[in-house]
Each structure stands twice: as C-alpha cells, then as structure tokens.
C-alpha positions as CSV (number, residue, x, y, z in Angstrom):
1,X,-33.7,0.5,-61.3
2,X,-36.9,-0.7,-61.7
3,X,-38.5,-3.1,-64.5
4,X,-41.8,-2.1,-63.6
5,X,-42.8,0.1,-66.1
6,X,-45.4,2.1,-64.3
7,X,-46.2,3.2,-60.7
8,X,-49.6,1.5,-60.7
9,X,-50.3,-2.1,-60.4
10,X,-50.0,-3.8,-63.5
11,X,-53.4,-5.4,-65.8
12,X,-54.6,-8.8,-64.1
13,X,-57.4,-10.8,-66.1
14,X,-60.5,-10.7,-64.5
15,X,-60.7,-12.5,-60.5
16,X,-57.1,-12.7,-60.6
17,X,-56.4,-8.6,-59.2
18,X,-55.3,-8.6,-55.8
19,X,-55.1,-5.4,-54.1
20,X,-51.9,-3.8,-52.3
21,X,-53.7,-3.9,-48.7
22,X,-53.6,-8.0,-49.3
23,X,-50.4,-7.7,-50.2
24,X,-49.1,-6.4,-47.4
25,X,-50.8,-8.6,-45.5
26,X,-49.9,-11.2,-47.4
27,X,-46.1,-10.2,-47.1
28,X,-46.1,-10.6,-43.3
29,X,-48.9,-13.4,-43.1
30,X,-47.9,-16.7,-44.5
31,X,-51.4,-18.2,-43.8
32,X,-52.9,-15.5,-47.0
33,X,-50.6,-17.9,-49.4
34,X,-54.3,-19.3,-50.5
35,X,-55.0,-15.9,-52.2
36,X,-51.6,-15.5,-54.3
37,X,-52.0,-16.2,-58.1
38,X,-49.8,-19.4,-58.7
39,X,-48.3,-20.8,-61.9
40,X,-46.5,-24.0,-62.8
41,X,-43.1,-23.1,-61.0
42,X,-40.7,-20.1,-61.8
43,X,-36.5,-20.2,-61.5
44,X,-35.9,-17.2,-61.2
45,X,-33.7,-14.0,-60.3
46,X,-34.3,-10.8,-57.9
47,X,-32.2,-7.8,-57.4
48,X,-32.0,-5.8,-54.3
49,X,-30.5,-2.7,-54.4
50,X,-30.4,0.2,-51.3
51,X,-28.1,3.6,-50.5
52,X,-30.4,5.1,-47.5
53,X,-30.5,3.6,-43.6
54,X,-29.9,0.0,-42.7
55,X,-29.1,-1.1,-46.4
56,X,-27.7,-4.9,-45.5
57,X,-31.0,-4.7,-42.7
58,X,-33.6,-4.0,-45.8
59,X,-31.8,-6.9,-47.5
60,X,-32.1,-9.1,-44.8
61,X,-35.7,-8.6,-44.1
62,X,-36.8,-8.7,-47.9
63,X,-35.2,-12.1,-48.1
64,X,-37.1,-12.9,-44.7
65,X,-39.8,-12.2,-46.7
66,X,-39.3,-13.7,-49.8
67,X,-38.9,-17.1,-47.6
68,X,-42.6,-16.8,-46.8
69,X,-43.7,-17.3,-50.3
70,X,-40.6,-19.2,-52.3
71,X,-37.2,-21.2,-51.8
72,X,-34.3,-19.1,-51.9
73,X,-31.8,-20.9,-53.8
74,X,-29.1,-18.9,-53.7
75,X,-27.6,-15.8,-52.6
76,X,-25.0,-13.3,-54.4
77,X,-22.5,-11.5,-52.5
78,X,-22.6,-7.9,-52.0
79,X,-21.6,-4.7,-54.5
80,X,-21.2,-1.3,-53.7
81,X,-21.9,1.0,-56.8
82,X,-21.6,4.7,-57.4
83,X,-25.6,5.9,-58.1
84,X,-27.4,7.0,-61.0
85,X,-29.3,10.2,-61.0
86,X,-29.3,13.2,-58.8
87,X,-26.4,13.3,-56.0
88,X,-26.3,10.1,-53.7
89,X,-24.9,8.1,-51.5
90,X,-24.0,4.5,-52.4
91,X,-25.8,1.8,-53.3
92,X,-25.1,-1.4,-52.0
93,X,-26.4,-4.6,-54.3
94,X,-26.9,-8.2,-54.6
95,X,-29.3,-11.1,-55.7
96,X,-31.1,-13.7,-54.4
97,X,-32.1,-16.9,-56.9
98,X,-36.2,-18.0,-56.0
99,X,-38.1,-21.0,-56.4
100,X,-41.7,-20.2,-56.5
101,X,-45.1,-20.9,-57.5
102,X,-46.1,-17.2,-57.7
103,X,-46.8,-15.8,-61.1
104,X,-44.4,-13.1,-62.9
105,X,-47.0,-10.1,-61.4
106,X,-48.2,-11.6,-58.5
107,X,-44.3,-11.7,-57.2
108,X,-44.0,-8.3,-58.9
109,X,-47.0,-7.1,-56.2
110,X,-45.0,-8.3,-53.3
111,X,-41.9,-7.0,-54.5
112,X,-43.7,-3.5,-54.2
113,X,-45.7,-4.3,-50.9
114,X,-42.0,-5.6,-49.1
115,X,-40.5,-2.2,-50.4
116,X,-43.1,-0.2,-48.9
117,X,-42.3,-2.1,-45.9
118,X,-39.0,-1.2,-45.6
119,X,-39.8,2.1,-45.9
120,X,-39.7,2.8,-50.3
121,X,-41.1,6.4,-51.0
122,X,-41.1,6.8,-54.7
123,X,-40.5,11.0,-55.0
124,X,-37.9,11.3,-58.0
125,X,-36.4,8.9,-60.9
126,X,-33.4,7.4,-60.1
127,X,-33.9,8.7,-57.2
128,X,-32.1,7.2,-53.1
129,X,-34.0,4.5,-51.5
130,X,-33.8,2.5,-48.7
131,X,-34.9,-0.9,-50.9
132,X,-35.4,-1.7,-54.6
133,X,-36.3,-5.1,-55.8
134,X,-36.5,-5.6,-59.4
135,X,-37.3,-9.0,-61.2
136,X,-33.7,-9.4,-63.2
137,X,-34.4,-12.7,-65.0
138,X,-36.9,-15.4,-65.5
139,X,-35.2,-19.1,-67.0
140,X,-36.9,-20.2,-70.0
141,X,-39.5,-17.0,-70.3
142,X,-40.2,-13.8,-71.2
143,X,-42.4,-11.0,-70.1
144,X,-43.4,-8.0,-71.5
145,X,-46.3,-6.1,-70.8
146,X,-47.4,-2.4,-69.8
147,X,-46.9,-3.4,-66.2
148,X,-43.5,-6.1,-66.4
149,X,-40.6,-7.0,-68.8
150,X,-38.4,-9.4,-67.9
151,X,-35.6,-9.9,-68.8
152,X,-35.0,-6.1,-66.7
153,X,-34.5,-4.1,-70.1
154,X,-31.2,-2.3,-68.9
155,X,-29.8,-5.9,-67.4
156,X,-27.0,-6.2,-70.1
157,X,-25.8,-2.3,-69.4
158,X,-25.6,-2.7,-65.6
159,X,-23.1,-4.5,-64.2
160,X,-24.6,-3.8,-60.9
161,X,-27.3,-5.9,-61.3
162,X,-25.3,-8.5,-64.0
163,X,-22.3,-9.5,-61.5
164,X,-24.8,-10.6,-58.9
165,X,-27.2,-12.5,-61.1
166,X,-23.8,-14.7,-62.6
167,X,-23.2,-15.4,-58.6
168,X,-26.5,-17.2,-58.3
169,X,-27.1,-18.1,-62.3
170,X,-23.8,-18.4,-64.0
171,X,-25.5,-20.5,-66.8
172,X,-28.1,-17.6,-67.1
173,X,-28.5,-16.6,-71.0
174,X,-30.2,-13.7,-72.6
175,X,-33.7,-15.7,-73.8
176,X,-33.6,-14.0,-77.1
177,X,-30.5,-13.7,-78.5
178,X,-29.2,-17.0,-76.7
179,X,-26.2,-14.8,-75.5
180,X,-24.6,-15.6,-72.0
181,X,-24.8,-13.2,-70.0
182,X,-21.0,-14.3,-68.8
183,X,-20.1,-13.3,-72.5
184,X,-22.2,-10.0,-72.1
185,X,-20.5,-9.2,-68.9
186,X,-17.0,-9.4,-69.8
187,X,-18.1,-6.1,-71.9
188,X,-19.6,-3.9,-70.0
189,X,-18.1,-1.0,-68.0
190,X,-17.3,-2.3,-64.2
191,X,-15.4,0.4,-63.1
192,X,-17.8,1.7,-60.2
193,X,-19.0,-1.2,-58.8
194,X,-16.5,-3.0,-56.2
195,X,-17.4,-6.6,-54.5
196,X,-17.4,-6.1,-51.5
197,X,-15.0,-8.2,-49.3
198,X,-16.0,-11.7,-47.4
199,X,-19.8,-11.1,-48.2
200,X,-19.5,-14.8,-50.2
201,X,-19.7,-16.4,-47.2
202,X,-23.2,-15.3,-46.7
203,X,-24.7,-12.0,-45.3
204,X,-28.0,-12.6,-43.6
205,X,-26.7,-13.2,-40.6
C-alpha cells in the first residue's frame, strides 16, 4: 500500500528538487537537516507495513530514522494481516504519529530513501516487502497531486492501516467529509487483521 502515485519522485517547484542520493544521505546524516524543504509544522500519521526478513527490525530502524528529522509522538501497537496480491507471507503493521517541519513531499522522499534502506525492491504491485511507509493522514490538510494524496485514498477500506492510525490519532477525522474515522472503522471488514498481543506496551525495544 502505497499513496504515492508513481515510482518517480514527485514535481517540486523550481530550487526546491532534492535528489534521492541526498536523501539517503540525509536519512543517515542528521547534520544535511539544512537542505530538507521545511513548512510551518505538520501532525501527522505514517504507516509501516512489512512480510519479508526482520519485519519488527525494519520498523525499528525506520522509526530510528524518522527521529533524525521529526518528534515521534506516538506509537501504535502491532497488526498482523493476511496480504493483498500474489501469494504472501504476512504482513505485520503499525503507525507512528510525527511532529515535523518537513513538507508533505520532502517527508515523502525520505520515506522512499529509508525503504530503500531497508532493503525495498519495487518488482510487482502488491507485491512482499521488507518495509512500506506510506503517509496515512495529515491534521487539518490535504494533498493531492500526481506524486502525493493524502489522506492515503484506500485509508477508509483498510483496517490495516485504520486500527493503528486510531492508536495514535483517535480524534483523527476524514478532512472532507468531517467523518471520524472511529465511525468509519466500526464498518469496515476486520476479519484478517489480528492485534497482536502486548505490543501496547511499546516495541522498539
């Protein structure tokens, strides 16, 4: 589940394109925070998902990095979830709740750049990976654009990625409609995604 809607980095106005080499830098290197596009703060909702090798250590280090460049305000706890696609294993999935300065495709670009770090080869739609991080929900704003639209356009179908957003936003609404998404979730098909036991209590360590 991805909401960026196309494999290549998305339009940036002119002096403001950044290229994936800095990123990955920049994803390791808190001292390239000077060459990040910033905006008047963002609250705002990641989700991680991952069914191939370490999945809880890709989690771990993409909230390592993440730290780097925002506050992490909160933490869901863990989902396992039967997959989507071809034939799978299971996807583990969560959300983390940031703080940061960084605009809606500048965070985007480091989302990519930290799942290329943990290894993210993009061969099939819908198909395993060992990490996907998709920009769930932004509070008070909207995106859409070739590259970007947030809210994620399939957030009110999934309950993967809805159950662990209401961990860390409860009070989260749908920006257009004005909807909760607690009313939203109480509606959609949960069957084959199980909490995972004692992962409340935190999971990065």
């Amino acid at each position: 589940m991805t909401n960026a809607t196309s494999n290549h980095s998305p339009p940036f106005k002119p002096n403001t394109d950044i290229a994936y080499g800095s990123f990955r830098w920049l994803a390791t290197r808190s001292r390239c925070y000077r060459a990040q596009v910033l905006v008047p703060g963002l609250d705002c909702v990641l989700g991680l998902g991952s069914n191939l090798g370490d999945r809880v250590g890709h989690f771990r280090e993409a909230v390592r990095q993440l730290r780097l460049h925002s506050e992490i305000a909160a933490i869901s706890a863990l989902y396992e979830s039967a997959p989507l696609g071809p034939p799978q294993p299971t996807y583990l999935n969560a959300a983390v709740r940031l703080k940061t300065r960084l605009s809606p495709f500048t965070l985007l670009q480091l989302q990519l750049s930290i799942e290329r770090a943990c290894g993210r080869e993009r061969r099939e739609r819908w198909g395993p990976r060992t990490l996907d991080l998709d920009l769930l929900f932004i509070v008070r704003r909207k995106v859409r654009s070739p590259g970007l639209v947030v809210p994620h356009p399939e957030l009110t179908r999934r309950a993967f990625a809805l159950l662990p957003l209401l961990d860390v936003m409860p009070d989260a609404a749908d920006p257009t409609t004005g909807r909760s998404y607690a009313d939203i979730a109480l509606s959609v098909d949960r069957t084959e995604v199980r909490e995972q036991p004692g992962t409340r209590a935190g999971w990065l360590e």
